[in-house]
C-alpha positions in Angstrom: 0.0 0.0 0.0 1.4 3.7 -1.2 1.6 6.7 0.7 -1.9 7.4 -1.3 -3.7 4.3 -0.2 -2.9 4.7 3.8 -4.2 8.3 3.7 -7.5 6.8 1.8 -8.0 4.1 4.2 -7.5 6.7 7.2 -10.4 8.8 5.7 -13.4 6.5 5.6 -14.5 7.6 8.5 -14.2 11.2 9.7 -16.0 13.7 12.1 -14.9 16.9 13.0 -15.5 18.9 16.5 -13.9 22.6 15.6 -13.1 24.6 19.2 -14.0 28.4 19.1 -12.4 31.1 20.7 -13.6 34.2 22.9 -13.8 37.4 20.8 -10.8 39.4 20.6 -12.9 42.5 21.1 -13.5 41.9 25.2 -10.9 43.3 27.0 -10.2 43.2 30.6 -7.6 44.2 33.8 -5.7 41.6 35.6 -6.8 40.3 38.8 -3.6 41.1 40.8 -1.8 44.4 41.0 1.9 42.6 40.4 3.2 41.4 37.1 1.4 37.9 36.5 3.4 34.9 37.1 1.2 31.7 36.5 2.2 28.2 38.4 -1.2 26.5 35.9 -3.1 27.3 32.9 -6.0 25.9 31.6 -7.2 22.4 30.7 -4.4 21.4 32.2 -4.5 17.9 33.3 -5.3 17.2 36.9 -6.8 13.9 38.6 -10.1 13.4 37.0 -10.8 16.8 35.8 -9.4 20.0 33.4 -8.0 22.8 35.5 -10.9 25.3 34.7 -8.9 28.6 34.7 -5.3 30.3 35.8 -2.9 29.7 39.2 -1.5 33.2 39.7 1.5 33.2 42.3 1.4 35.6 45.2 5.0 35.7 46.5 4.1 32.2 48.7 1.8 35.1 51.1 -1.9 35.4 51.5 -3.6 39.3 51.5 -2.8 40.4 47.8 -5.3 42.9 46.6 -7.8 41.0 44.4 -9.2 43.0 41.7 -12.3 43.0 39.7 -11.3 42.2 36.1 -14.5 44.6 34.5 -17.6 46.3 36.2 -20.1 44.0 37.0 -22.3 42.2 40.0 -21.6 39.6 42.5 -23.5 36.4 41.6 -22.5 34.0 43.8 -21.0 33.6 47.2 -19.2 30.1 47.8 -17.5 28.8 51.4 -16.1 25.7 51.4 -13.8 24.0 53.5 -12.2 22.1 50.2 -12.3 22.3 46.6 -12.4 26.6 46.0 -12.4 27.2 49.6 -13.5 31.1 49.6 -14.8 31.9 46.3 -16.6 35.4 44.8 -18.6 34.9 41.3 -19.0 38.3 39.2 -21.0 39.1 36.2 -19.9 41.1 33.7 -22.1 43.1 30.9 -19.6 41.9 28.1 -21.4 38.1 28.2 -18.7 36.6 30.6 -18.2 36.0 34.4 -15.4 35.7 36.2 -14.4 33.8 39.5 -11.7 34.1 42.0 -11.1 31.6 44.6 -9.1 30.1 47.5 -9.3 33.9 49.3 -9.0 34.7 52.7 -11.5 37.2 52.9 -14.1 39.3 50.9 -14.6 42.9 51.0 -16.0 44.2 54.1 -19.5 44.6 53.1 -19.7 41.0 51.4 -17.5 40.0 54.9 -20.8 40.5 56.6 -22.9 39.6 54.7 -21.6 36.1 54.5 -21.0 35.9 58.2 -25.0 37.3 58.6 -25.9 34.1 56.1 -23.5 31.7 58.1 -25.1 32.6 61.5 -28.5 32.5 59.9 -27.5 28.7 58.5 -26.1 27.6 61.1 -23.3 26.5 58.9 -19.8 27.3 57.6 -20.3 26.3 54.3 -22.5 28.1 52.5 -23.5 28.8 48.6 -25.2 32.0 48.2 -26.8 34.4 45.5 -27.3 37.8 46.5 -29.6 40.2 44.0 -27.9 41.9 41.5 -28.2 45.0 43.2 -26.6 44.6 46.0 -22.7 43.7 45.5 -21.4 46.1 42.6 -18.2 45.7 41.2 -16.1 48.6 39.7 -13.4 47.6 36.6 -9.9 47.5 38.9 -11.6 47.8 42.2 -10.5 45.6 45.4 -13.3 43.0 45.9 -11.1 40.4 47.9 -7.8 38.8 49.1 -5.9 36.5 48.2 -5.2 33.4 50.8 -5.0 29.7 50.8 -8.6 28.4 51.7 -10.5 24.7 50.4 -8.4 22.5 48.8 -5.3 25.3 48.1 -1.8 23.9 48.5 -0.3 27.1 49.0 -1.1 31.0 48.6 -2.3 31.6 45.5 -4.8 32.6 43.6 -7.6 30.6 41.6 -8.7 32.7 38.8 -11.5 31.8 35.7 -13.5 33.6 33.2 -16.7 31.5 32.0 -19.6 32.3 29.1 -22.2 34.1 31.8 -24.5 32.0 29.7 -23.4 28.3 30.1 -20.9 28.7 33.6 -18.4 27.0 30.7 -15.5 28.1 31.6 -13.1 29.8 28.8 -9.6 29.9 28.6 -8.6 33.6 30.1 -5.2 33.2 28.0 -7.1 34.3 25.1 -8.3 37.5 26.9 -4.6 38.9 26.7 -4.4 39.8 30.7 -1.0 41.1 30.3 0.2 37.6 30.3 4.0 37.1 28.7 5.0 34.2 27.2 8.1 33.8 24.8 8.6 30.2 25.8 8.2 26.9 23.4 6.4 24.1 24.8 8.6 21.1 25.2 7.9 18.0 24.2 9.5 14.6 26.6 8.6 11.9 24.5 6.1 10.1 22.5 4.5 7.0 23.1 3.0 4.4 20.5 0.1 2.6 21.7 -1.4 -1.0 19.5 -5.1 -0.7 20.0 -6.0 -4.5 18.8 -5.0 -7.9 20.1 -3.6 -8.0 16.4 -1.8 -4.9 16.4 1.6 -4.6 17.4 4.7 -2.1 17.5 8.2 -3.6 17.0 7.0 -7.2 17.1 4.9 -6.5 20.3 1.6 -5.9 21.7 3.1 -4.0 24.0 3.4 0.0 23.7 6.5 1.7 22.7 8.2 5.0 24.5 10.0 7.0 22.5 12.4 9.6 24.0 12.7 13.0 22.1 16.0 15.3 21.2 15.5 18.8 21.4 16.6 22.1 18.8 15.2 24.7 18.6 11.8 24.1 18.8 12.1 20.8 16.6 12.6 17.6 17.8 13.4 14.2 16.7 13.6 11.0 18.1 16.6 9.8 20.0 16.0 6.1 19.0 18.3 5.4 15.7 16.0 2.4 14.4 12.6 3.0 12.5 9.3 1.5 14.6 7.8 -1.1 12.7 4.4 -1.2 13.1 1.2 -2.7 11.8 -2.7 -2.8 12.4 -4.5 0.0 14.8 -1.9 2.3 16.8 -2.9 5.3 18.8 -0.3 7.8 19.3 0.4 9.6 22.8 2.7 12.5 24.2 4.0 14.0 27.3 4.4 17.8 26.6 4.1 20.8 28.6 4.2 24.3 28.5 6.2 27.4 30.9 5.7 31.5 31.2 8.4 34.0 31.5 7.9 34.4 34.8 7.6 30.5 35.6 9.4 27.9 35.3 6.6 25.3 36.3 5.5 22.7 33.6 1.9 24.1 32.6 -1.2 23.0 29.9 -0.5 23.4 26.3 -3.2 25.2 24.2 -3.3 23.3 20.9 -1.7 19.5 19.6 -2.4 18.8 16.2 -1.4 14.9 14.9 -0.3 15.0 11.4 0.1 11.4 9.1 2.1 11.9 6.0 1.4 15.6 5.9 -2.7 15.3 6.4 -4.3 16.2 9.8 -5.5 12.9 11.7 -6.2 14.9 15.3 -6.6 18.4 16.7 -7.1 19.4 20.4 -7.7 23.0 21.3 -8.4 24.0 24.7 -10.7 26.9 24.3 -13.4 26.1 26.5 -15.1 23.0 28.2 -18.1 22.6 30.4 -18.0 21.0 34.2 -20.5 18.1 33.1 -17.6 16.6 31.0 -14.6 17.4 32.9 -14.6 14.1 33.9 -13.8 12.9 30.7 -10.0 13.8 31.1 -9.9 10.2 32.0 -10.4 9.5 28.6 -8.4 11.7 26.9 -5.2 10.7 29.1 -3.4 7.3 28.9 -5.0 6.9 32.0 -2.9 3.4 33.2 0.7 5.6 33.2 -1.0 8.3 35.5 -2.3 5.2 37.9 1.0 3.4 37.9 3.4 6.4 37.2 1.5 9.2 38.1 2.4 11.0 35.0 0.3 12.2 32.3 -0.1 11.9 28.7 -2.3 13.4 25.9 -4.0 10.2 23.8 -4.0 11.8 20.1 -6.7 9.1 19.7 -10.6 8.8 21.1 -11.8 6.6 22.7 -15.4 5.2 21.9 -16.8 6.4 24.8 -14.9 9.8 24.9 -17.6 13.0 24.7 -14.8 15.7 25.6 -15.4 19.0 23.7 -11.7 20.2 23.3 -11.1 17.9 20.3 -10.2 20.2 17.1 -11.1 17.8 14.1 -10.6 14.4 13.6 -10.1 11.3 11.1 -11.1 7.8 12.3 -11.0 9.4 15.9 -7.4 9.4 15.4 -6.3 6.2 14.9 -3.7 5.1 12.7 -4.1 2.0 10.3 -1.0 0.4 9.1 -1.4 -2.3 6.7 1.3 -1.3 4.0 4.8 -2.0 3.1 5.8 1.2 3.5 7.2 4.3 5.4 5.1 7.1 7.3 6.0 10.4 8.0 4.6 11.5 11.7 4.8 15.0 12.9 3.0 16.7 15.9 2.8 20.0 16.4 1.9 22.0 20.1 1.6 25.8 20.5 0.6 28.0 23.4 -1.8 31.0 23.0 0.8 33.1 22.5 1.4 31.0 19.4 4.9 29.6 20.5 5.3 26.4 19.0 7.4 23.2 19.0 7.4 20.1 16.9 8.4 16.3 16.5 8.5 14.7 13.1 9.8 10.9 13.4 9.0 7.8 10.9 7.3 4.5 11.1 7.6 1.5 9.1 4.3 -0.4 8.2 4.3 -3.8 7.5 1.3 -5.4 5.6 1.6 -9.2 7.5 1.2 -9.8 11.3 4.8 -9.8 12.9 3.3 -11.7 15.8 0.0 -14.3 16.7 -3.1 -11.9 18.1 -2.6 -11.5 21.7 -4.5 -14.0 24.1 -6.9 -12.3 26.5 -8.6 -14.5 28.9 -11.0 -12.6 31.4 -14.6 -13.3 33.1 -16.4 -11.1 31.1 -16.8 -9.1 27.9 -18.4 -5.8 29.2 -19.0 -3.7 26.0 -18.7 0.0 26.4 -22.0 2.0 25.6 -24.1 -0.6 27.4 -25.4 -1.4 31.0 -23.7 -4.7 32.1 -24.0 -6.8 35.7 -21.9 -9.2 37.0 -22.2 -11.6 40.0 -19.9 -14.2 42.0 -19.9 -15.3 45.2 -20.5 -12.8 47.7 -20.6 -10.2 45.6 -22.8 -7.8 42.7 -21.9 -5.2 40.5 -23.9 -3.7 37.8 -21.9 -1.3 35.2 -24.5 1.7 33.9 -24.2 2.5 30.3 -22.1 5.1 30.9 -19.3 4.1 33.0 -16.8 2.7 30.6 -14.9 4.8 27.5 -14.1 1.3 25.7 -15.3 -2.3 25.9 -13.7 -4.2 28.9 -12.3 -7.6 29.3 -13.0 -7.7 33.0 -11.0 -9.9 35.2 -12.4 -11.3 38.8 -10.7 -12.4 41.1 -10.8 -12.7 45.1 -7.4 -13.1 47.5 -6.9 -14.0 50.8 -8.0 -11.8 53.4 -5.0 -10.8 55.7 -6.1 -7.5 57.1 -8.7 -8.3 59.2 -11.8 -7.2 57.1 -15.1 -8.7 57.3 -15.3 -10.1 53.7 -12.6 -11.4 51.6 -10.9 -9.1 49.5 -12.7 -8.7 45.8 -10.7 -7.7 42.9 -11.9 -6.3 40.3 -10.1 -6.1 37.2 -7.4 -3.3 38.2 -6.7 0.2 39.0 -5.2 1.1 35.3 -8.4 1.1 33.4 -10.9 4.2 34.2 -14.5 4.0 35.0 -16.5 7.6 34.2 -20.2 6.9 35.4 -19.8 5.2 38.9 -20.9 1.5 39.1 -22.4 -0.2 41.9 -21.3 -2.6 43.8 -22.4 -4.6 46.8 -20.0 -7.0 48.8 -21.5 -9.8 51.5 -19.9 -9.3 54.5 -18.7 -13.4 56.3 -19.3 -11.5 59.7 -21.9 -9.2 61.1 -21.8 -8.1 64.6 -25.1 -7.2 65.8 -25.7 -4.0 66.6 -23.2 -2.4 64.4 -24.5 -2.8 60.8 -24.5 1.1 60.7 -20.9 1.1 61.0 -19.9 -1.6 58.3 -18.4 0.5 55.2 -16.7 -0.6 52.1 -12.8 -0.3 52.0 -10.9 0.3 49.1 -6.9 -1.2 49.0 -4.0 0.4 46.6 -1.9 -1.4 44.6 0.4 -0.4 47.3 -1.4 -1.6 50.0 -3.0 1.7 51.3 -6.8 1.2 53.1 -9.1 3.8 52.4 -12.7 4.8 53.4 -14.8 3.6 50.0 -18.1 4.5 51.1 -21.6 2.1 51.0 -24.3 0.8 53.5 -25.7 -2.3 54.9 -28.6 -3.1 53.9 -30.2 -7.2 52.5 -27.5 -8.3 53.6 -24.8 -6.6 51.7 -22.2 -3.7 51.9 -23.7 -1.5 48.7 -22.1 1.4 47.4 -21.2 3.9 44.2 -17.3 3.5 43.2 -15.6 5.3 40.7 -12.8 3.3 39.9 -12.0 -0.2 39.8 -9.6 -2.5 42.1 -9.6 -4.1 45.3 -12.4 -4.0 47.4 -13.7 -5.7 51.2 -16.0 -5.1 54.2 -15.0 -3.4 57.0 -15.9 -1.6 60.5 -15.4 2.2 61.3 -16.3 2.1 65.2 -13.5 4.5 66.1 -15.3 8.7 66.2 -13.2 11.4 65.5 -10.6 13.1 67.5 -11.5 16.5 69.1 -8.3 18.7 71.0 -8.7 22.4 71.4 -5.5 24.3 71.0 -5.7 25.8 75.0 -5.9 24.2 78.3 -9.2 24.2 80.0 -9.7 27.2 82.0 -6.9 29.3 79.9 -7.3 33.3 79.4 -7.2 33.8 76.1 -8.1 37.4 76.5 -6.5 39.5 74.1 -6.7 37.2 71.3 -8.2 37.3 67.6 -9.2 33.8 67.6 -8.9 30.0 68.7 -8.6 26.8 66.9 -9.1 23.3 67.6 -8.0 20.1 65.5 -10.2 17.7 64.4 -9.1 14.5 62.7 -10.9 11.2 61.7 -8.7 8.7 60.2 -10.8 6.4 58.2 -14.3 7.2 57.1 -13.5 11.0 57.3 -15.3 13.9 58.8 -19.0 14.4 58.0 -19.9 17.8 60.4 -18.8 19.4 62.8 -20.4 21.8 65.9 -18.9 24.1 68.0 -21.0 25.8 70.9 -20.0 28.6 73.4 -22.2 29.0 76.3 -25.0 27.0 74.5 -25.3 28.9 71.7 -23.8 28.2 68.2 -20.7 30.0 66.9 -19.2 30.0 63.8 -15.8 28.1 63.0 -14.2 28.3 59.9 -13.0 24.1 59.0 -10.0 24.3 57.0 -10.2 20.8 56.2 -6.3 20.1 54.3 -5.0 21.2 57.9 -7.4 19.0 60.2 -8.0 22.8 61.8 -11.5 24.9 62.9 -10.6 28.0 63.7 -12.7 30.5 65.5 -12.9 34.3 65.6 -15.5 35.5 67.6 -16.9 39.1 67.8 -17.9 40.8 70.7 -21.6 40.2 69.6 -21.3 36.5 69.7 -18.9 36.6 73.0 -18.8 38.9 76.2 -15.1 39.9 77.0 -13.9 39.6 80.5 -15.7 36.1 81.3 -15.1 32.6 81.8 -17.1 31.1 79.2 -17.8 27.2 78.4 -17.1 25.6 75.2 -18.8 22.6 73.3 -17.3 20.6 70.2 -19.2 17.9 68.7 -17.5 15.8 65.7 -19.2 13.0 63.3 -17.5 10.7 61.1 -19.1 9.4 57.9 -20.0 5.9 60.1 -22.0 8.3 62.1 -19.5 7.8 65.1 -19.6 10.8 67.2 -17.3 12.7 69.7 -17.9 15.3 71.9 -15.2 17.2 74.2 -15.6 20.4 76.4 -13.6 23.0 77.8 -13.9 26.5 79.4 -11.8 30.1 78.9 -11.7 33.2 79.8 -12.2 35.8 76.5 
């Protein structure tokens, strides 16, 4: 087969999903005063979703001025003690919104408010929607700070622009924002995947890593010998991005898969909603970031892959190598700034299979795009329609139980292979201690041997529960509450201080709420959950200065076991 003949078989079957980009004609400030510096961009690739907008660094300190990027309204109010942690939503007249998250605090009038809400709810967490009158937003004006809060790693802050119309967030690189990037995207290496039991690269049905060699923006392959390869291969490749001002490996905007000259793939990270974010797990080789922890853009779909971001395709991707003959590759990644770097490397096609099909032996076929149950012994587990992005040979299997769990321990299939819609499953425990079927919770076990919380109830006699990925499973008992310690000894003066804090920590099932009472009344604590920490700063309305006052804390665990501790202080 000629160079010709491959490029006809690749287009019998094409479909084409063109991204679109925000109008050049919107303009808007920056969200901090100092020159950006960016430790993320968009769509990058995090664990089981796209990074929705931009990291900007504050010097490793909270209390940076955050600005309003345009005139506008507050729409939402979020506290959270993970995920955005403090976070202000503002509408804008141009048709976009933007969001700025992980703060320490709002401005003073929203301050109050929130705190008003939070006393009125009983509750730190809170998710608000004031009218549109009442929190105006000038273009440049100081609506927040920056801090740490929800699921933050460090100072920084969380910034996204989204279409007002869908909450899709857009990428805010395309906005300008006084952004400067003079840097190539690099490209580590490039991976070739068989996508068959009949396929194979280099006389295996195992994929092939190929390490690149930089200049200048080009690169090549540092292997000296030609890949053979025949049947259906995917291509994959680990590439990142950097700023001026950073040196941290960041998204890239746009990959474009080229075969013998003519586009097979595009991905263009414009925009993506939150209902298919999820789908990253898709779009990654998702069995390197479970083993490795790395991650890899697939320049192939999978069936089951609905992601948004892809930028035209052929055969979703897939190359098709039947011939006698050489191929040229070449893949291309730029930034938004339109920095680019490429790799162009050859293959060899053979027309005859170098080696017999692979043998797959497994205890069930479970076809993608269709619900699916299986049973065994002890245990059920029925697959929605949705929960797998290509057909499954599943492998069951149970091992010895050697960790003292009620149930032996199921495995199913392994951790490598991604699930999207959750699957149920429901175990039979060997042992059931009466009295404490409210406590018996499913426990999920690593490759590596780690035990964590998985979730379910009892109920008919069985442990059931929604998972989201696949592995090792068993019964188990969480009959151990939280622990509770303030930070002061009982009967301390702590007068003169801005606040207190206790530590709470659960170390299986997690916690589920918390309570905190001062002379039988409710008070608010803010839970910064990464840090195990509540941390309290009452005003004088909520607590008399001068006197000894008596302190309540009542924990829960997601087993529903419950502590309580006590203590008094002077304030």
């Amino acid at each position: 087969m000629n160079k010709r003949t491959l490029l006809l078989a690749i287009f019998i079957t094409t479909t084409t999903v063109i991204g679109s980009q925000p109008s050049g004609n919107v303009s808007f400030v920056s969200p901090l005063r100092e020159t950006p510096s960016l430790s993320a961009s968009f769509a990058e690739l995090r664990t089981d979703h796209f990074h929705s907008g931009l990291d900007y660094r504050t010097g490793g300190v909270q209390g940076k001025d955050v600005l309003a990027i345009d005139e506008g309204y507050v729409y939402r109010i979020a506290v959270s003690p993970t995920g955005f942690g403090k976070a202000l939503y503002v509408r804008h007249p141009s048709g976009y919104s933007s969001v700025y998250a992980h703060l320490r605090s709002f401005r003073p009038d929203i301050e109050e408010y929130v705190r008003q809400q939070q006393y009125s709810r009983k509750s730190f967490s809170v998710s608000l929607f004031p009218q549109r009158t009442r929190f105006t937003v000038s273009r440049g004006e100081v609506i927040a700070w920056s801090g740490n809060s929800g699921g933050s790693t460090g100072p920084h802050l969380h910034f996204e622009i989204r279409d007002s119309a869908s909450e899709d967030p857009v990428n805010p690189l395309t906005f300008g924002l006084g952004i400067s990037d003079r840097m190539r995207p690099v490209i580590d290496r490039i991976i070739l995947y068989p996508l068959t039991r009949g396929a194979a690269v280099n006389s295996s049905h195992g994929n092939l890593s190929l390490r690149t060699v930089p200049s200048d923006g080009s690169y090549s392959i540092a292997a000296k010998t030609v890949p053979v390869v025949y049947g259906p291969v995917g291509i994959g490749i680990k590439c990142w991005d950097t700023f001026d001002n950073s040196s941290n490996k960041c998204g890239v905007y746009t990959i474009e898969l080229l075969a013998d000259g003519v586009k097979i793939f595009g991905f263009r990270a414009d925009r993506f909603s939150y209902s298919e974010t999820r789908y990253i797990n898709a779009h990654i080789d998702y069995a390197a970031r479970a083993t490795s922890g790395e991650y890899l853009h697939r320049l192939h779909i999978q069936p089951g892959d609905r992601l948004s971001m892809y930028d035209g395709h052929v055969g979703r991707g897939v190359l098709k190598f039947n011939d006698d003959a050489e191929h040229e590759i070449k893949i291309i990644v730029a930034d938004v700034h339109n920095n680019r770097s490429w790799v162009t490397f050859r293959v060899r096609s053979v027309s005859k299979p170098p080696v017999p099909p692979a043998e797959i032996n497994c205890s069930k076929v479970i076809p993608w795009g269709k619900a699916a149950d299986f049973t065994a012994d002890g245990i059920r587990i029925h697959f929605p329609a949705g929960a797998l992005y290509d057909t499954l040979w599943f492998n069951y299997k149970t091992r010895e139980n050697t960790q003292r769990f009620l149930s032996p321990v199921h495995m199913l299939h392994n951790e490598t292979v991604a699930i999207h819609d959750r699957f149920r499953l429901s175990v039979r425990p060997d042992t059931i201690i009466g009295g404490l079927e409210n406590k018996l919770c499913l426990a999920r076990i690593s490759s590596k041997g780690v035990v964590s919380y998985a979730g379910g109830k009892f109920a008919y006699g069985f442990v059931s529960g929604e998972m989201n990925s696949l592995g090792d499973y068993a019964v188990t008992l969480d009959t151990i509450p939280p622990s509770a310690k303030f930070s002061f000894a009982n009967g301390a003066n702590l007068s003169g201080r801005l606040q207190f804090t206790a530590t709470i920590r659960d170390e299986f099932s997690g916690i589920n709420s918390y309570e905190m009472y001062v002379d039988g009344e409710w008070i608010l604590a803010e839970y910064d959950a990464k840090n195990n920490l509540l941390i309290c700063r009452p005003g004088t309305s909520e607590m008399k200065p001068g006197m000894l006052h008596k302190i309540e804390l009542r924990v829960t665990d997601n087993c529903g076991n419950s502590n309580t501790v006590t203590s008094e202080f002077r304030w």
